[in-house]
C-alpha positions in Angstrom: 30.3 9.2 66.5 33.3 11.8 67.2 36.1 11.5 69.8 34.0 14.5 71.8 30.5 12.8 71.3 31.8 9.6 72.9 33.1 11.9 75.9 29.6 13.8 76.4 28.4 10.1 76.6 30.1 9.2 79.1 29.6 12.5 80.7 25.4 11.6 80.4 26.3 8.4 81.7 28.2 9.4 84.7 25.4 12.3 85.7 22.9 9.2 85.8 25.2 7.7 89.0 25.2 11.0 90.6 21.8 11.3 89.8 21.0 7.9 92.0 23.6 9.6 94.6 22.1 12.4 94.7 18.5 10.9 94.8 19.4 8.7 97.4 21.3 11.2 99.7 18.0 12.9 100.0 15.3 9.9 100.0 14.4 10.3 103.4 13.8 13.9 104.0 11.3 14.7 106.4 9.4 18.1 107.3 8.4 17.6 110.4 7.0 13.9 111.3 5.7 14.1 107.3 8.0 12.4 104.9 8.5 14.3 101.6 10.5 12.4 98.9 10.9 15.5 96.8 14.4 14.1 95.3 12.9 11.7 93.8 10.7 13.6 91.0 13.7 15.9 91.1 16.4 13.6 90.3 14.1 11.6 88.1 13.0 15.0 86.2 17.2 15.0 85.5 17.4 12.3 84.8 14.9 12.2 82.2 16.7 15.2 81.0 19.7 13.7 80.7 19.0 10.5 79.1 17.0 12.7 76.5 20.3 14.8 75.8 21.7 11.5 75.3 19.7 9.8 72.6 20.3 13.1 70.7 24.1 12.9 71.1 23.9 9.6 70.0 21.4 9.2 68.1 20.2 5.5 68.9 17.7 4.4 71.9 20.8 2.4 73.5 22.2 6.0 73.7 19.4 7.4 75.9 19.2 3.8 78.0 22.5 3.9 79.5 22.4 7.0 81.9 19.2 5.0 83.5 21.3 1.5 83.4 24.4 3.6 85.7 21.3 4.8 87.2 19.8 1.1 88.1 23.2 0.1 88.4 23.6 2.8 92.0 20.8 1.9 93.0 21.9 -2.0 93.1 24.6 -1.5 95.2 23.0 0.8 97.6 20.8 -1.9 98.2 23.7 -4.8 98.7 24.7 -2.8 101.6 28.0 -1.3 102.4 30.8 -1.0 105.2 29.3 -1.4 108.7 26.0 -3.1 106.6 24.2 0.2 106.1 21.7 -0.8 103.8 19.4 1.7 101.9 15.9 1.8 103.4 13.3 -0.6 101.9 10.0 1.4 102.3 7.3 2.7 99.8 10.1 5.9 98.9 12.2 3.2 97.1 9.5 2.1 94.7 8.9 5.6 93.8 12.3 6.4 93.4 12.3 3.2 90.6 9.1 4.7 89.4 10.8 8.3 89.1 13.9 7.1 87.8 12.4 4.6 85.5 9.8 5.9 84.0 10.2 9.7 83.8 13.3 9.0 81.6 11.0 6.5 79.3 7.7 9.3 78.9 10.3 12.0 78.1 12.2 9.9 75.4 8.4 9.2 74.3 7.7 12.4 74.2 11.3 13.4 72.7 11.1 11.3 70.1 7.3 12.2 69.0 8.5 15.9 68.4 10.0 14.8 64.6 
């Protein structure tokens, strides 16, 4: 793997911690009383695009696993808590963001890797 290849990587790798930002940011979106978790299958839908660009810049399944582990990784330390102990919001949105971020990056490497 080339100089440039090992810079995209870490590219992919830094979009998946902006992807749990990002996700995150917008969790707890609400139309009205109604909460809509729309980042979620958004982000996750990046994600999944992202880890997948991944695997074919690098060529292994490690490849495609690490913009998820920066992903996991976010996530972690949103839920440790932060200055002033604002801690992320435990509710049934953070399961499906796992869920999202989890496994949409797992059925599109399936799927990815099927197309051969």
């Amino acid at each position: 793997m080339g100089t440039l290849d090992r810079v995209l990587l870490g590219v992919a790798v830094f979009g998946g911690a902006v992807c749990a930002v990002g996700a995150t940011m917008y969790l707890h979106l609400y139309i009205g009383a109604v909460p809509v978790p729309v980042s979620a299958v958004l982000f996750g839908g990046l994600l999944a695009w992202i880890s997948v660009a991944a695997r074919r810049l690098g060529g292994e399944l490690f490849h495609a696993a690490l913009p998820v582990i920066a992903f996991l990784v976010v996530i972690v330390a949103f839920l440790l808590g932060g200055p002033g102990n604002s801690v992320m919001y435990t509710d049934w949105r953070l399961p499906l963001l796992l869920v999202c971020g989890i496994g949409m990056p797992v059925a599109a490497g399936y799927l990815a890797s099927s197309e051969k």
